[in-house]
ZAMARGU-4260 file (C-alpha; in steps of 0.2 Angstrom, whole numbers, plus 5000, padded with zeros to 4 digits):
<rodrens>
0) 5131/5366/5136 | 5119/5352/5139 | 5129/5334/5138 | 5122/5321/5128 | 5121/5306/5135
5) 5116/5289/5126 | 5108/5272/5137 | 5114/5256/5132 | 5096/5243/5130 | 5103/5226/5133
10) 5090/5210/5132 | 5085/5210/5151 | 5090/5229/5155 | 5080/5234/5169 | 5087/5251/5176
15) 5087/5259/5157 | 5071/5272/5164 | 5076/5274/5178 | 5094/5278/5173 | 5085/5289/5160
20) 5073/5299/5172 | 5091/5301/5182 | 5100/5309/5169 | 5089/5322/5164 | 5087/5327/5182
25) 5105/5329/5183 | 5106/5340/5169 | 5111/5326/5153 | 5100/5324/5139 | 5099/5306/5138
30) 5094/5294/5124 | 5092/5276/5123 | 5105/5265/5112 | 5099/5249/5105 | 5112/5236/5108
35) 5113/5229/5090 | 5117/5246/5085 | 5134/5248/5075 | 5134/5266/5075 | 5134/5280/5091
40) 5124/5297/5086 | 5134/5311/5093 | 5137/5310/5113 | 5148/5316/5127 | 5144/5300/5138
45) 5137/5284/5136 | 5129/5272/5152 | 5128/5254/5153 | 5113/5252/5165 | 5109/5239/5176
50) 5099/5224/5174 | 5102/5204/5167 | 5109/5206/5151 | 5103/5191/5142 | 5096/5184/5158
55) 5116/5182/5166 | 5119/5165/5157 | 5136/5161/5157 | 5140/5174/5170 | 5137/5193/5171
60) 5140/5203/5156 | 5148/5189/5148 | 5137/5188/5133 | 5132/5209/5132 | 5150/5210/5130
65) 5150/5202/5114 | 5135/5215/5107 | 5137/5222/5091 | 5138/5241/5099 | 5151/5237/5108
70) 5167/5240/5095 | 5158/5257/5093 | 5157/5260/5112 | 5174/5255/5115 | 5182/5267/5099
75) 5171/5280/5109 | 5182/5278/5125 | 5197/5278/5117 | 5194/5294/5108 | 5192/5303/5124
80) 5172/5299/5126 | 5167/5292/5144 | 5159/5278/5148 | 5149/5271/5164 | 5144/5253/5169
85) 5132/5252/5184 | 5130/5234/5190 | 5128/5225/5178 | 5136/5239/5167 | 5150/5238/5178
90) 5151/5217/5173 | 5149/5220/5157 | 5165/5233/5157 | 5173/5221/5165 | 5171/5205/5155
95) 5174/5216/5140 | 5191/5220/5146 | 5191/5237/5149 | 5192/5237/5166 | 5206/5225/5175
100) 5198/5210/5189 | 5183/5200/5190 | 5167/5201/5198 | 5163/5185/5207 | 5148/5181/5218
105) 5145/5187/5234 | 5154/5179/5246 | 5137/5174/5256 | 5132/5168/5239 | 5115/5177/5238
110) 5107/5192/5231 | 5109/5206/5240 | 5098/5221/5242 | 5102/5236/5254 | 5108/5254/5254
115) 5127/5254/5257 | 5140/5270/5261 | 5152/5273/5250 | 5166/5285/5246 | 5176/5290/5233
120) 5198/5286/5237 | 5213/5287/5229 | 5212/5304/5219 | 5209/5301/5202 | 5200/5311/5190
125) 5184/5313/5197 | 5188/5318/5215 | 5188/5335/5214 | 5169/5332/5209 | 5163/5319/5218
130) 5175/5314/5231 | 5176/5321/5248 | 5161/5314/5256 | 5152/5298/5257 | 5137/5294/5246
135) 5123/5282/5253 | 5115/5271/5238 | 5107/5256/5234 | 5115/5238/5230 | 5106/5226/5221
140) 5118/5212/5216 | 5123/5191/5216 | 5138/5195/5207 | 5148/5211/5215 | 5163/5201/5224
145) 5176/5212/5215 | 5193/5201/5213 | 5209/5209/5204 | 5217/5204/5188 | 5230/5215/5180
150) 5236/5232/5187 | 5225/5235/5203 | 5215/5252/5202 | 5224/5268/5208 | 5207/5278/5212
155) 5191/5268/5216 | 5175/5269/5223 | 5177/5259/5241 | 5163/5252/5254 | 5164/5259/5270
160) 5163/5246/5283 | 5155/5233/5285 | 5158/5228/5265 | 5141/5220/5260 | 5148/5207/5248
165) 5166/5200/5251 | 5174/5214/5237 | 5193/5215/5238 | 5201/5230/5246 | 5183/5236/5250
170) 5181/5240/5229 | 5162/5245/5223 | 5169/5253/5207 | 5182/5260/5200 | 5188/5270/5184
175) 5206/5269/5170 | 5219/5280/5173 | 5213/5292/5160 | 5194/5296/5168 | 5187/5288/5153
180) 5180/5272/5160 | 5171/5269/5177 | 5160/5256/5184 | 5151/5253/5202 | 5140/5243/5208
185) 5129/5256/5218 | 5117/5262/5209 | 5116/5281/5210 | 5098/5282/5200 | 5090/5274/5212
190) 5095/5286/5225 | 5089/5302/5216 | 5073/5309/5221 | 5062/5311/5238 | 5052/5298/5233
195) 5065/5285/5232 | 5071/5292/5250 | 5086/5298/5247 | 5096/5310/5234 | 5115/5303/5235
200) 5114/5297/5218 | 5108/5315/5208 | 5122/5322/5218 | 5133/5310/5212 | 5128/5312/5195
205) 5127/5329/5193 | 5145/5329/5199 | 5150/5316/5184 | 5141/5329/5175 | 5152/5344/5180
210) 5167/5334/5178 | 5162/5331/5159 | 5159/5349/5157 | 5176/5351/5162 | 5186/5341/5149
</rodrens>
């Protein structure tokens, strides 16, 4: 079975070719989604990819949150569908409510561009497909300080020392109880083929991949 996945376009997404060229190579057939869409086509996954959704006015994701293919992504989840933010994605999750906390600036309140270690913690339903090792993958972030609000996350996707941007308990993402929401600020498809330098991010995805195949 080949999974279908669909890429949110945003006003000021940046990542959505690069996500796309990811996905394939991790075995998904992928299709972009145009954010005034009402409607999803038939799909097993949906990404929110990284970017400046309308150029980060107000505050990260705070505006993309309001887009009109939003209701439809979020009766997706709650049908059993799964969903992934990646940086700005992951913002836009959050300010949508679907995820619990905030994420604030860096706590050296610049932009911050580096690769980072990270591990997946906590169990959760993904570990058994990409936890147990740590994955080395780029950052490109203001706003990835992440600050908690609500019920704190049970699983998550943690910084291994030194933690680049502040993030409480060491957070870089993090899914809901029922594996059908998760968002990190990493970004894996830019960590997927030799020319990028490094392949962490394809074997991160093709594990999401085996986990849908899975359900």
């Amino acid at each position: 079975m080949r999974l279908r996945a669909g890429i949110v376009v945003f006003p000021g997404s940046n990542c959505d070719r690069d996500l796309y060229y990811a996905l394939e190579r991790a075995g998904f057939v992928p299709q972009y989604l145009w954010h005034a869409d009402i409607t999803l086509p038939l799909l097993q996954a949906v990404f929110l990819p990284g970017g400046f959704s309308y150029g980060d006015y107000l505050r990260a994701g705070a505006i993309a949150r309001f887009a009109r293919i939003m209701p439809a992504i979020e009766e997706f989840w709650q049908r059993g569908g799964f969903v992934m933010g990646i940086c700005n994605g992951f913002q836009i999750l959050l300010e949508a409510g679907w995820l619990p906390g905030a994420l604030r600036r860096n706590a050296q309140g610049r932009f911050i561009c580096k690769v980072v270690s990270v591990v997946l913690e906590g169990g959760g339903p993904l570990a058994a497909y990409v936890g147990g090792r740590p994955y080395y993958l780029p950052i490109a972030h203001a706003e990835g300080r992440y600050v908690p609000g609500g019920e704190m996350p049970r699983w998550f996707l943690r910084y291994t020392p030194p933690v680049p941007n502040g993030s409480y308990a060491a957070i870089a993402g993090f899914g809901n109880s029922e594996g059908t929401v998760f968002g990190l600020m990493p970004h894996p498809e830019r960590a997927c083929d030799a020319y990028q330098g490094r392949g962490d991010g394809l074997d991160f995805l093709r594990g999401v991949a085996r986990y849908l195949l899975s359900r």
